[in-house]
C-alpha positions as CSV (number, residue, x, y, z in Angstrom):
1,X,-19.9,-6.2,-20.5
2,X,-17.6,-3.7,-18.7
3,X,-17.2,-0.4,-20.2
4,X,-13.7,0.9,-20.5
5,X,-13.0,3.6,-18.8
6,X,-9.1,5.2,-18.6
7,X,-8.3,8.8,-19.0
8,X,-6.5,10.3,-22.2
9,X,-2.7,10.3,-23.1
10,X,-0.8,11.1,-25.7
11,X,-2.1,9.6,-29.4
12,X,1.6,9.7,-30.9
13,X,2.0,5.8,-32.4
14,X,3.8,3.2,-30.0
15,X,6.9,3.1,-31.3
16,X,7.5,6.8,-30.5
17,X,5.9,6.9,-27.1
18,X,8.5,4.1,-26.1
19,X,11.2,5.9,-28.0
20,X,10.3,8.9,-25.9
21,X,10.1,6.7,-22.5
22,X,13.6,6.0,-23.2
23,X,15.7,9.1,-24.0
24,X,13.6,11.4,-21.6
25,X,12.1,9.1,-19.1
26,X,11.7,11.5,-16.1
27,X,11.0,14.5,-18.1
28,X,8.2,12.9,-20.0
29,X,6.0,11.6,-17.2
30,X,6.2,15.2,-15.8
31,X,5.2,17.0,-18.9
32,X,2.0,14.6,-19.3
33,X,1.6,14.8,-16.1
34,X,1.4,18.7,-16.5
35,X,-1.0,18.1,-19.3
36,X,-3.2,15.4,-18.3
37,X,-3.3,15.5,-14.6
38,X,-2.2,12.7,-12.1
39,X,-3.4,9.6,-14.3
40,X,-3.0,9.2,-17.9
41,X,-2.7,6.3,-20.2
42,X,0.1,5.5,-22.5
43,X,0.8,3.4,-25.2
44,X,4.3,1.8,-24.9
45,X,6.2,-1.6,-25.9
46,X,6.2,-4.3,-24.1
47,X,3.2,-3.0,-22.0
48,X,0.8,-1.7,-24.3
49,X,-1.8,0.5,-23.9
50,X,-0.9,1.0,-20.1
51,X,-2.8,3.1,-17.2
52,X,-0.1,5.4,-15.8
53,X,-0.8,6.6,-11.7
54,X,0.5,9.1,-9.8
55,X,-2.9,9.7,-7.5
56,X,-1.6,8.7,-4.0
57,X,-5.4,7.3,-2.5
58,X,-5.1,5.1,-6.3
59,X,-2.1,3.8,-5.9
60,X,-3.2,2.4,-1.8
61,X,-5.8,0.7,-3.2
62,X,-3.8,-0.6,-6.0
63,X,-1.0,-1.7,-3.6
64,X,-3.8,-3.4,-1.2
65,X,-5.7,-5.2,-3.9
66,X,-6.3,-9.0,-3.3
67,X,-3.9,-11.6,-4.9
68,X,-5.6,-12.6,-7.8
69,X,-7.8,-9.4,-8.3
70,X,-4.3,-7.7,-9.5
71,X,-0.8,-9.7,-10.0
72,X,2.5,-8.4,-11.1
73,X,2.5,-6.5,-14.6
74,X,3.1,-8.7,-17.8
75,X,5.8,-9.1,-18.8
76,X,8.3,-8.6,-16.1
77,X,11.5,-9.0,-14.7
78,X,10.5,-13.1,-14.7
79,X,11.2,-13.2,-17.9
80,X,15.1,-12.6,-17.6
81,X,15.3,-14.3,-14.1
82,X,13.6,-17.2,-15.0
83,X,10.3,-19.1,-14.2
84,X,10.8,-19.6,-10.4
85,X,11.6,-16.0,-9.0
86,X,9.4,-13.9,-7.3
87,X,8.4,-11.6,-10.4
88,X,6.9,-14.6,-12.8
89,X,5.1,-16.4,-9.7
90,X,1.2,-15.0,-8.9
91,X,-1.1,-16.2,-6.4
92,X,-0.7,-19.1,-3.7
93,X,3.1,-19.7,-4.9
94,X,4.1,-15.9,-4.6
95,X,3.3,-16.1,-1.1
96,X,4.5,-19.6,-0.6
97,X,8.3,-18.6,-1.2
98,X,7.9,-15.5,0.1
99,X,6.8,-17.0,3.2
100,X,10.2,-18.9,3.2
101,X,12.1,-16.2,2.6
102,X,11.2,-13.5,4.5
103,X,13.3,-14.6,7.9
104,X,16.5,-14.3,6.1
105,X,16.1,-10.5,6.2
106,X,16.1,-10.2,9.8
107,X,16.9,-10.2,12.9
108,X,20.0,-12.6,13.8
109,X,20.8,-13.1,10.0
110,X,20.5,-9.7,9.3
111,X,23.0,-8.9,11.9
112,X,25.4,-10.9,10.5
113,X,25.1,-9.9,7.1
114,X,25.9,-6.5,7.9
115,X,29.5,-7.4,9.0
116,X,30.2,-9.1,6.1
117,X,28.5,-5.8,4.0
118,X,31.3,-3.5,6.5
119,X,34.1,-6.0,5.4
120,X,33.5,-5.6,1.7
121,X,32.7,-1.7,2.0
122,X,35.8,-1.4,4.2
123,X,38.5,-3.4,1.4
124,X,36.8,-2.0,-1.4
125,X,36.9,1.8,-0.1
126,X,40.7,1.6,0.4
127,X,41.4,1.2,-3.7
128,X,40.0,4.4,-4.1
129,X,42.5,7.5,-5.3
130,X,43.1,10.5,-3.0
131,X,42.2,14.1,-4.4
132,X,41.2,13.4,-7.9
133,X,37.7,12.8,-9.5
134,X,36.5,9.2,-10.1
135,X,33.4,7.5,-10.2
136,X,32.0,6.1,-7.7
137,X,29.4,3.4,-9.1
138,X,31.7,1.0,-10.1
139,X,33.3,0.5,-6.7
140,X,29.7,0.2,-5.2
141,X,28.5,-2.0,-8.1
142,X,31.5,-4.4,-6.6
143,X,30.6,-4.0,-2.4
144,X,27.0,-5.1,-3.6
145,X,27.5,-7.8,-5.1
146,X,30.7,-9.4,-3.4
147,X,28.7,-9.0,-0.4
148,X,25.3,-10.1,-2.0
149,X,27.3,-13.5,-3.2
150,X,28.6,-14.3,0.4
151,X,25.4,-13.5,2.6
152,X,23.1,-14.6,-0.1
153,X,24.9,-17.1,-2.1
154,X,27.3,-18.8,0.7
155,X,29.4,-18.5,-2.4
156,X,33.3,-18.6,-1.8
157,X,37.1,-19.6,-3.2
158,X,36.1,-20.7,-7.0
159,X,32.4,-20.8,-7.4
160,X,33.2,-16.9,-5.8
161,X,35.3,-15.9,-8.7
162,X,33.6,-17.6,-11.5
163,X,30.5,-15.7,-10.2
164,X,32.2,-12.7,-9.9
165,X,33.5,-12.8,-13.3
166,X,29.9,-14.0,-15.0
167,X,27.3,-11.8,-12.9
168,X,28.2,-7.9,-13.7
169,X,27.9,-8.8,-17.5
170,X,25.2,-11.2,-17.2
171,X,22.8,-8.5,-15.1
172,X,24.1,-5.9,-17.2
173,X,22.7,-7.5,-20.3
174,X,19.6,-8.5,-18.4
175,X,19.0,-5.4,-17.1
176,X,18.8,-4.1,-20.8
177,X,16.7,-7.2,-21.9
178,X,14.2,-6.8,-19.2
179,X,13.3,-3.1,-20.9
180,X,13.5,-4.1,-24.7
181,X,10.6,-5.5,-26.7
182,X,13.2,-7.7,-28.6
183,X,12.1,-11.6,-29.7
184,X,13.4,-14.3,-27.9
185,X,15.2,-16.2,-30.3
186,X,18.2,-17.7,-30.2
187,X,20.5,-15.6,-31.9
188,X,21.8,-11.8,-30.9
189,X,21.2,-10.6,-27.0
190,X,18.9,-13.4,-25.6
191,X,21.4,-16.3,-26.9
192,X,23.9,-14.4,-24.7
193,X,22.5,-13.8,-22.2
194,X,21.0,-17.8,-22.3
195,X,24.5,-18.8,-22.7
196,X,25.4,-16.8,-19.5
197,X,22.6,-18.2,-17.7
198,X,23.5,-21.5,-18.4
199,X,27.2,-21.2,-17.1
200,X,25.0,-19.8,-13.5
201,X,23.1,-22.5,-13.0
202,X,26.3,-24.6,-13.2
203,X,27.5,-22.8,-10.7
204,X,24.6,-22.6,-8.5
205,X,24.2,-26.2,-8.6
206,X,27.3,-27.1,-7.0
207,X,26.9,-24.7,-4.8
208,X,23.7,-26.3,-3.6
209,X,25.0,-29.9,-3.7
210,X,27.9,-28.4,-1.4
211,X,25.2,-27.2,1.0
212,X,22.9,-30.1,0.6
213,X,26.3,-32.4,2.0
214,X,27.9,-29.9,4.8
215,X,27.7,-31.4,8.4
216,X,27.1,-27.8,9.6
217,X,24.5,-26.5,7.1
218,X,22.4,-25.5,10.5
219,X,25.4,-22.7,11.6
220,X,25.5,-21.4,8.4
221,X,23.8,-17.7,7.7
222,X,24.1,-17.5,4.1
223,X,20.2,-17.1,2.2
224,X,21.4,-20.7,0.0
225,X,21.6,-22.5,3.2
226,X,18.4,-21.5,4.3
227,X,16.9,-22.1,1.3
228,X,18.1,-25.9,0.9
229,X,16.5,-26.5,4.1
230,X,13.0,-25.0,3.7
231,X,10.0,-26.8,3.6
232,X,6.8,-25.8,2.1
233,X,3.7,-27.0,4.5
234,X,3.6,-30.5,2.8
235,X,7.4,-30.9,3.4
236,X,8.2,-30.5,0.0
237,X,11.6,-29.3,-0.7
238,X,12.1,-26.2,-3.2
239,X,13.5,-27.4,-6.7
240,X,16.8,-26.9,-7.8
241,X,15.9,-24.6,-10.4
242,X,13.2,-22.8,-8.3
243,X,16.1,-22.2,-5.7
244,X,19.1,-20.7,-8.9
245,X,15.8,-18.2,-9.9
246,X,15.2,-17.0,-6.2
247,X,19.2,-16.5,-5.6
248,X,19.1,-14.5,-9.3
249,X,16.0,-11.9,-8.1
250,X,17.9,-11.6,-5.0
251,X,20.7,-10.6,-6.4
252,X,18.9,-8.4,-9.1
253,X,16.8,-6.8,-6.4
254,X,20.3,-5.9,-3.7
255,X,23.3,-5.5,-6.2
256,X,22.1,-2.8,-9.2
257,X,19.8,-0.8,-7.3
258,X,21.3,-0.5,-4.0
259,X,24.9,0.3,-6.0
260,X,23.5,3.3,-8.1
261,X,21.5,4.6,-5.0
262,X,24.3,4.9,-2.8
263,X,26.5,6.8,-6.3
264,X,23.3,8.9,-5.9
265,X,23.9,9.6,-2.6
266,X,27.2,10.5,-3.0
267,X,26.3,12.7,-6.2
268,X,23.9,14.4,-3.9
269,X,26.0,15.4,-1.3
270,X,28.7,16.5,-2.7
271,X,26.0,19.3,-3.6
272,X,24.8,19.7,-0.2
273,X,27.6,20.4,2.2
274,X,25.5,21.1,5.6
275,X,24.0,17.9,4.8
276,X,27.4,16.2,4.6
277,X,28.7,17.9,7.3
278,X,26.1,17.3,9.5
279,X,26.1,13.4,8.7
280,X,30.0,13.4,9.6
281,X,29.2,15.1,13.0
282,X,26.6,12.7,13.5
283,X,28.8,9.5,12.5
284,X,31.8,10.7,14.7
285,X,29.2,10.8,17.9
286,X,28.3,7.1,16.9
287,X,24.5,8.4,16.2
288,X,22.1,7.4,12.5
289,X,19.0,9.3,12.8
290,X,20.2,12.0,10.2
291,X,22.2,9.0,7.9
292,X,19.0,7.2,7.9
293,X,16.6,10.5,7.1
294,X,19.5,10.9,4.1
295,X,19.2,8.0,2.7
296,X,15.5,8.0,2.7
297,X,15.5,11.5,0.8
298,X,17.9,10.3,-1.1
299,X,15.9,7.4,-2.3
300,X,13.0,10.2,-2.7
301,X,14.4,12.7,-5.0
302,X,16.8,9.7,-6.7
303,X,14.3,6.9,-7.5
304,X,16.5,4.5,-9.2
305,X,13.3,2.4,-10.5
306,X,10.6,5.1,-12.3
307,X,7.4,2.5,-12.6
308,X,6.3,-0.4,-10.8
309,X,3.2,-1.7,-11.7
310,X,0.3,-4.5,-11.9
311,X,-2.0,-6.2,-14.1
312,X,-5.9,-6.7,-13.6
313,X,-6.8,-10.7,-13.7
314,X,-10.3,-10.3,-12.2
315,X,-13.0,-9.6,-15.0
316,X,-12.9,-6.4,-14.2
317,X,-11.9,-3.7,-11.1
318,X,-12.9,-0.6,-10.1
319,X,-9.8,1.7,-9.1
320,X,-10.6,5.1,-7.7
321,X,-12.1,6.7,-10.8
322,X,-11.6,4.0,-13.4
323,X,-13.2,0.9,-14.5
324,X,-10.4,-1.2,-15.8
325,X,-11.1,-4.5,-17.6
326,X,-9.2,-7.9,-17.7
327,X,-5.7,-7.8,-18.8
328,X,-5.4,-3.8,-17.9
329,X,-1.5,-3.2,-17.2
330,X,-1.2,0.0,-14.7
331,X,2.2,1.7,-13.8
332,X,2.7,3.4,-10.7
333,X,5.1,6.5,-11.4
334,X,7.5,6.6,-8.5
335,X,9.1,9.8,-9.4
336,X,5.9,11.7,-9.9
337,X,4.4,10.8,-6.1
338,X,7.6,11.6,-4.8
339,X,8.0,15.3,-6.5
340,X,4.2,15.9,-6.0
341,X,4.1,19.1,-3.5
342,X,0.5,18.2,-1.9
343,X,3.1,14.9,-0.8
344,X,6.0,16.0,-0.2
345,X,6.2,20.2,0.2
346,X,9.2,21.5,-1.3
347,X,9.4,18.7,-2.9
348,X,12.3,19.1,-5.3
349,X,14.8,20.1,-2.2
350,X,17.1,18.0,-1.3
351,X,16.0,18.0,2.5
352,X,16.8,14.7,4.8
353,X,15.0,16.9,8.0
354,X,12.1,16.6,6.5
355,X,12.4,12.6,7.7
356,X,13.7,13.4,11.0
357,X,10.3,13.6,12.8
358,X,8.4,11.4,10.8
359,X,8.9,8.2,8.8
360,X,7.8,8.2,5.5
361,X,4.4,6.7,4.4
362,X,5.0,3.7,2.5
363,X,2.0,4.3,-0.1
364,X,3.4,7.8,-0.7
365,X,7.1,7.3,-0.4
366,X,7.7,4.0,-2.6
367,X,11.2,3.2,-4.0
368,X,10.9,-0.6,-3.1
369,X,7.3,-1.0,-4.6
370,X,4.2,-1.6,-2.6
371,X,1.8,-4.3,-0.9
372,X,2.3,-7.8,-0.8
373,X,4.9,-7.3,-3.9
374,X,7.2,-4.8,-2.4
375,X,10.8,-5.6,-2.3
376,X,11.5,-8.4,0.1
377,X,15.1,-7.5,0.1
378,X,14.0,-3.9,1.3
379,X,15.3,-4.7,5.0
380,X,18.9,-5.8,3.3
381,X,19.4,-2.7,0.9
382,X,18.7,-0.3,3.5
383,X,21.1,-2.1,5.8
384,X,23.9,-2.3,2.6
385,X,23.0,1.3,2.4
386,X,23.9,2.3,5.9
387,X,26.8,0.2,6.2
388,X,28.7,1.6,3.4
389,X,27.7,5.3,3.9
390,X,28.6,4.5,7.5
391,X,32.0,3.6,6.1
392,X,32.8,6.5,4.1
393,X,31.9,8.8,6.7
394,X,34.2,6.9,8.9
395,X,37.3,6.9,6.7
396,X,36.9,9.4,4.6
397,X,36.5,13.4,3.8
398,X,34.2,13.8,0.6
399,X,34.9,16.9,-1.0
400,X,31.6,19.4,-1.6
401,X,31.2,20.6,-5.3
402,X,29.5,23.2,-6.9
403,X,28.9,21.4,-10.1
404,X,25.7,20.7,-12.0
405,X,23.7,18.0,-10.8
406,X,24.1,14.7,-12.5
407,X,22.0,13.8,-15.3
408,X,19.8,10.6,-15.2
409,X,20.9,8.0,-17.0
410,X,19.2,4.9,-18.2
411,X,21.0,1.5,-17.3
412,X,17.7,-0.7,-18.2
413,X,16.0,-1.3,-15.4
414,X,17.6,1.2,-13.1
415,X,18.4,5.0,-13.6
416,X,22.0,5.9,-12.0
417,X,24.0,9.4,-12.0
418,X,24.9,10.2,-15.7
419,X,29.2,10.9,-14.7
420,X,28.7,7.8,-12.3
421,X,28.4,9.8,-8.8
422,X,32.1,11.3,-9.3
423,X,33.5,11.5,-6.1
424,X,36.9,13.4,-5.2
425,X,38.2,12.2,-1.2
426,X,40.7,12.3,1.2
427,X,41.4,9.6,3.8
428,X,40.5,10.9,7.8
429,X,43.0,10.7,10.7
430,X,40.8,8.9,12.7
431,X,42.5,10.0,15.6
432,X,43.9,13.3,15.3
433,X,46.7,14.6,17.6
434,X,45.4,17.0,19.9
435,X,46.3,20.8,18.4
436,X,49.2,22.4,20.1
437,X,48.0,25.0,22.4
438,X,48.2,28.8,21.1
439,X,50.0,31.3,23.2
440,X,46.6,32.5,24.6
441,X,45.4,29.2,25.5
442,X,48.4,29.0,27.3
443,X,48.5,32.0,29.2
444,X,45.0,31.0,30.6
């Protein structure tokens, strides 16, 4: 037999640890990670009796392991997007569909996407209110995912609306369930949100039967499109049902997370005024290396996701200084690797030069997770992202603050400014009248 080997952790009961998880997540890690070094295991609902990492060289090998030596954690995400998405499939099936849908996040698609991303940045930035505070996340909650439902979904004129309507609720409540050890029964929280589910795969289904019927399915760029036309090897199509899951984790994966990172980037800097005024400089000369080095550092210091992890299905597996039997769950803390000074120096700045000159390492700077499970919408966030801090650049002045930094606050699955990244702007005159000359100038 295979001894078990993890290091210690707090000895509180369960209930407490996960009580704990959830009212101070970022603050917790930090203080056992003060007191027990950079592993430690925990003891937390849902997960269990978990190995927690924050040792860079660990989490490599982690990320690197072999399909079926380690698979995604249990339970996941799969179990409020459904059966066929990415997070419940393991093994030869993962990388079947993620073989299929990897092209939609580049190249010519990609391009195209990003227009319609500017279009819905564009329409949705002119609602906003001139020189008074608002919040920002609900405005970038609704560019994500009108844009994620007409790149991704093909979805327009009614089957837009209704999804529209049902989604923000539907992977609100998810986002909730996905964190929650509650039962799933039919009554309370999961009957809602089954009930809302339902109504989506209505939808969905005539939207694929639209697709599977239109003359010109081959011009279209939308993900849905694509997706009714892929074959696997034996030139089997995918399922209807497989097909409504993989359109949900898309959606999942782009709309929250990328919305509450860009409210952290404007909550950011508002607090960093060289920053912002270096980015506008920047945008005006039509360049990106600084926006892009921002967005990065803000995805470093602003995590939106705190844990990613993996579960051991080989009988056993030696990781760095562990031996960790079948069935270990292991968490990879994000937020820890990204504050840890031998990683990052200076690490709690806020410091987008630090990405100038060098692009992060993606086993040390890990937002979108790692290995053959990192985010395959990572290409298309980081595109949204640009696009709509492109935008606001472009249209608008954003007024520096001295407040206090937002607090984290806990939305489920994904951690977002506590006031909502409050924003107070002013709308540019793109092209400014030339200033009238001064009696100097003129005498010259």
């Amino acid at each position: 037999m295979t001894s078990r080997v993890l290091p210690p952790g707090p000895t509180v009961p369960r209930a407490v640890q996960g009580a704990y998880a959830l009212t101070v997540p970022g603050r917790g890690l930090r203080q056992m990670r003060e007191r027990y070094g950079d592993a430690f295991s925990v003891n937390v609902p849902i997960f269990g009796h978990a190995l927690v990492l924050a040792n860079t060289a660990e989490i490599k090998q982690l990320f690197l392991s072999r399909s079926g030596t380690v698979e995604n954690i249990q339970p996941n995400l799969g179990r409020v997007l459904g059966p066929g998405s990415f997070f419940a499939l393991v093994g030869e099936e993962h990388h079947k569909q993620r073989k299929l849908l990897v092209p939609p996040f580049h190249g010519r698609r990609l391009a195209a996407f990003e227009r319609i991303v500017e279009e819905e940045a564009a329409r949705e930035l002119a609602t906003w209110p001139r020189d008074r505070a608002f919040a920002t996340l609900p405005s970038m909650m609704r560019i994500t995912l009108n844009a994620i439902l007409r790149a991704v979904f093909g979805a327009e004129g009614a089957e837009l609306d209704r999804l529209r309507a049902l989604l923000p609720r539907m992977v609100a409540l998810g986002s909730r369930l996905a964190t929650l050890p509650f039962p799933r029964g039919g009554a309370g929280p999961w009957g809602w949100f089954r009930r809302m589910r339902r109504r989506y795969d209505e939808i969905v289904d005539r939207l694929i039967t639209r697709a599977s019927h239109d003359d010109h399915l081959d011009d279209r760029d939308d993900v849905l499109a694509l997706l009714v036309q892929s074959r696997y090897d034996d030139g089997s199509p995918l399922g209807r049902a497989q097909i409504a899951d993989q359109l949900l984790t898309l959606l999942s994966a782009g709309h929250e997370t990328t919305a509450t990172t860009l409210a952290w980037a404007v909550e950011r800097l508002r607090r960093h005024p060289d920053v912002l005024r270096g980015l506008v400089e920047e945008s005006d000369a039509g360049g990106r290396a600084l926006r892009d080095a921002t967005l990065l550092e803000v995805q470093r210091t602003r995590p939106v996701i705190d844990l990613v992890g993996r579960q051991v299905r080989a009988e056993s597996f030696r990781l760095g200084r562990w031996t960790l039997p079948r069935g270990q769950n292991v968490l990879v803390a994000i937020s820890l690797v990204h504050e840890d000074e031998s990683v990052f120096p200076n690490a709690r700045a806020f410091d987008p030069t630090r990405f100038l000159d060098a692009k992060p390492d993606l086993y040390e700077w890990i937002p979108f997770g790692g290995g053959t499970r990192r985010c395959i919408g990572a290409a298309f966030a980081t595109m949204e992202m640009d696009v709509v801090l492109r935008t606001l650049l472009r249209d608008f002045h954003l007024e520096p603050t001295d407040e206090r930094d937002e607090r984290w606050y806990s939305r489920g699955v994904a951690s977002a400014p506590g006031r909502g990244g409050r924003a107070v702007v002013r709308r540019r005159d793109r092209h400014p009248r030339p200033a009238p000359p001064t009696r100097d100038s003129a005498s010259r």
